[in-house]
MARKEDREN-30336 format. One line per field, with one value per residue (C-alpha): y negated, z, x. Coordinates in pm, 1 decimal, always signed. Last residue first. Example, Ala and Ser with C-alpha at 12.3 -4.5 7.8 and 13.67 -1.06 7.14 Angstrom:
y	(+106.0_+450.0)
z	(+714.0_+780.0)
x	(+1367.0_+1230.0)
***
This chain:
y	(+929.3_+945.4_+1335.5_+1323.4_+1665.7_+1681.9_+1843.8_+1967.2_+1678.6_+1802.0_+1876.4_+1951.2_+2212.1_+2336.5_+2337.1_+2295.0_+2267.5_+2030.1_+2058.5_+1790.0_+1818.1_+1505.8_+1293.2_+970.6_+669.2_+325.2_-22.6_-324.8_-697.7_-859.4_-754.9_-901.0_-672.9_-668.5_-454.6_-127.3_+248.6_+466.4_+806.4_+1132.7_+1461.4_+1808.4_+1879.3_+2244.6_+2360.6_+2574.0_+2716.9_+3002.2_+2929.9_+2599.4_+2444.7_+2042.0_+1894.8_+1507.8_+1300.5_+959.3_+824.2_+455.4_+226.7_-155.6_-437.1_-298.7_-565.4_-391.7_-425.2_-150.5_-120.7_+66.0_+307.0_+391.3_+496.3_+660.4_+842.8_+888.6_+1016.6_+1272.6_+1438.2_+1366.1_+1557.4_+1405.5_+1556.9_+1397.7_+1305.1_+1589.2_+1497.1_+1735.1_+1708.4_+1883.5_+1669.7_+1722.3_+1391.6_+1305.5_+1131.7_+994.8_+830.1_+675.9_+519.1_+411.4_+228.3_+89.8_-135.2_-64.7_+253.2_+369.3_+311.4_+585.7_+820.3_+719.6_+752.4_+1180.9_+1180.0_+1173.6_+1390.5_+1672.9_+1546.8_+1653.3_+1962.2_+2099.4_+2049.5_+1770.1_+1717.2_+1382.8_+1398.9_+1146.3_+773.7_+569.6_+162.1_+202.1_+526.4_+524.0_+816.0_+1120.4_+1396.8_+1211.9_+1143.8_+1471.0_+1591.6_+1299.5_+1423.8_+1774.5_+1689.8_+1500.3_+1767.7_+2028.7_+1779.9)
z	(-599.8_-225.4_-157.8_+155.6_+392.0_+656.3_+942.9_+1191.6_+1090.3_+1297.8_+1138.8_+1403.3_+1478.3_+1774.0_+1602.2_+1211.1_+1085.5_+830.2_+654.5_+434.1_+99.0_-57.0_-342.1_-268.9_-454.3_-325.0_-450.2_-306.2_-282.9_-142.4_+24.5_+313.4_+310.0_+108.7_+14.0_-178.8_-125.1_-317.7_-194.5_-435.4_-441.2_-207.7_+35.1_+238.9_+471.2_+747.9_+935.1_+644.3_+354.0_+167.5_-57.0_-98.7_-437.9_-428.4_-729.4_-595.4_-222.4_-192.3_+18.9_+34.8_+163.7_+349.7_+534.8_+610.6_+916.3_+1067.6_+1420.1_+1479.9_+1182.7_+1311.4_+1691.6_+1548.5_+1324.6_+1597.7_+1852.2_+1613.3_+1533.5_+1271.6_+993.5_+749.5_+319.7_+172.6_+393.1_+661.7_+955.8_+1202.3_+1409.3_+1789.4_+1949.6_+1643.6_+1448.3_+1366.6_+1733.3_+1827.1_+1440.3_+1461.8_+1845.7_+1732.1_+1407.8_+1236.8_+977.2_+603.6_+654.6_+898.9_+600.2_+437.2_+723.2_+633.1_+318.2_+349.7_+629.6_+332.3_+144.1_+415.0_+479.8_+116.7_+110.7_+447.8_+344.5_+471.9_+141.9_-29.7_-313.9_-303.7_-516.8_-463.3_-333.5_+68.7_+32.2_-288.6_-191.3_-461.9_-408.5_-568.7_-889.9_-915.6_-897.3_-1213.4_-1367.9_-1371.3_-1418.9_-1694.5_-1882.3_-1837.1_-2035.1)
x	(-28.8_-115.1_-159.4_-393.9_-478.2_-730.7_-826.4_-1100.3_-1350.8_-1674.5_-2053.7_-2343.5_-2542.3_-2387.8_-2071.0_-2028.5_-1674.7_-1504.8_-1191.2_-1113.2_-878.0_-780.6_-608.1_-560.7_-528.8_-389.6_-452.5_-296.1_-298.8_+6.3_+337.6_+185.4_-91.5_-422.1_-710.3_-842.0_-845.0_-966.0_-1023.9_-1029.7_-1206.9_-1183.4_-1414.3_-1379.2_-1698.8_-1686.0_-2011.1_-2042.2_-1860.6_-1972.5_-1744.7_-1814.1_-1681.3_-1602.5_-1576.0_-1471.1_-1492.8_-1452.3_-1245.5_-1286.0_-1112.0_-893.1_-651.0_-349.9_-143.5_-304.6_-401.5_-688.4_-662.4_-261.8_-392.9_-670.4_-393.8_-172.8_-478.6_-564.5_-239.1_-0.1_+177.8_+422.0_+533.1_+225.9_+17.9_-77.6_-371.5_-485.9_-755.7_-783.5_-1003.2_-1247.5_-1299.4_-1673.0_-1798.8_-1409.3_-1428.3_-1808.2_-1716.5_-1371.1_-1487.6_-1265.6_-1390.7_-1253.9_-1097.7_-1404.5_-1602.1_-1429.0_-1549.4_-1904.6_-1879.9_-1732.8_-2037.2_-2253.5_-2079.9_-2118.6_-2498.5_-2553.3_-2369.7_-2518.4_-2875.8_-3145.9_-3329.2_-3437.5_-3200.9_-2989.5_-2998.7_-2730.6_-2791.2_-2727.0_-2999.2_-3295.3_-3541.9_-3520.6_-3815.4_-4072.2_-3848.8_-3763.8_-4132.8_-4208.8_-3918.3_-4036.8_-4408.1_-4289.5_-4098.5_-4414.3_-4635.3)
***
């Protein structure tokens, strides 16, 4: 009796979002990974308006052993020659302290190019910050392996 009034309050408190169940709360950590898909999307459309509304003015970028500043890597989402066709965020972690929050987990990134079809994986750390109640990219860090 006691498991399925658990599962039957889970269940009440899940809603079903783009096809993945969340929990149906409004916390940090959720919103966090949710803006983590959103910012893949960009990879896939660009998106100036969502990009200049989550990336601080003063973002900074490192992959691998190169550092770039905000307007270089709108500059380089805008006009890629690659063709994503996909790009999916994999087994993030948030870390909560205080107003800053650190996500680590992996980006897959699918499409084509004139070398042909491609699959990249990257490895990342993002640094977010919450100002005036809302969340901010303040930098990022990509290992491609």
């Amino acid at each position: 009796m006691k498991k399925t009034f658990l599962l039957s309050l889970f269940f009440l408190f899940v809603i079903r979002h783009e096809g993945k169940c969340i929990p149906f709360t409004n916390n940090d950590s959720t919103k966090l990974l949710q803006l983590e898909d959103v910012i893949a999307k960009c990879y896939v459309q660009f998106d100036a308006k969502t990009f200049d509304e989550l990336v601080a003015k003063n973002f900074i970028y490192s992959e691998n052993d190169q550092t770039y500043i905000r307007e270089q890597v709108k500059n380089q989402l805008s006009v890629t020659e690659d063709k994503i066709e996909s790009a999916i965020n994999e087994n993030m972690q948030v870390h909560l302290s205080g107003s800053t929050a650190l996500i680590t987990g992996w980006l897959i990134i699918k499409g084509k190019n004139a070398n042909g079809s491609f699959e990249r994986r990257y490895r990342f750390t993002d640094v977010w910050l919450k100002t005036k109640g809302e969340w901010q990219l303040i930098g990022a860090h990509d290992y491609i392996k």
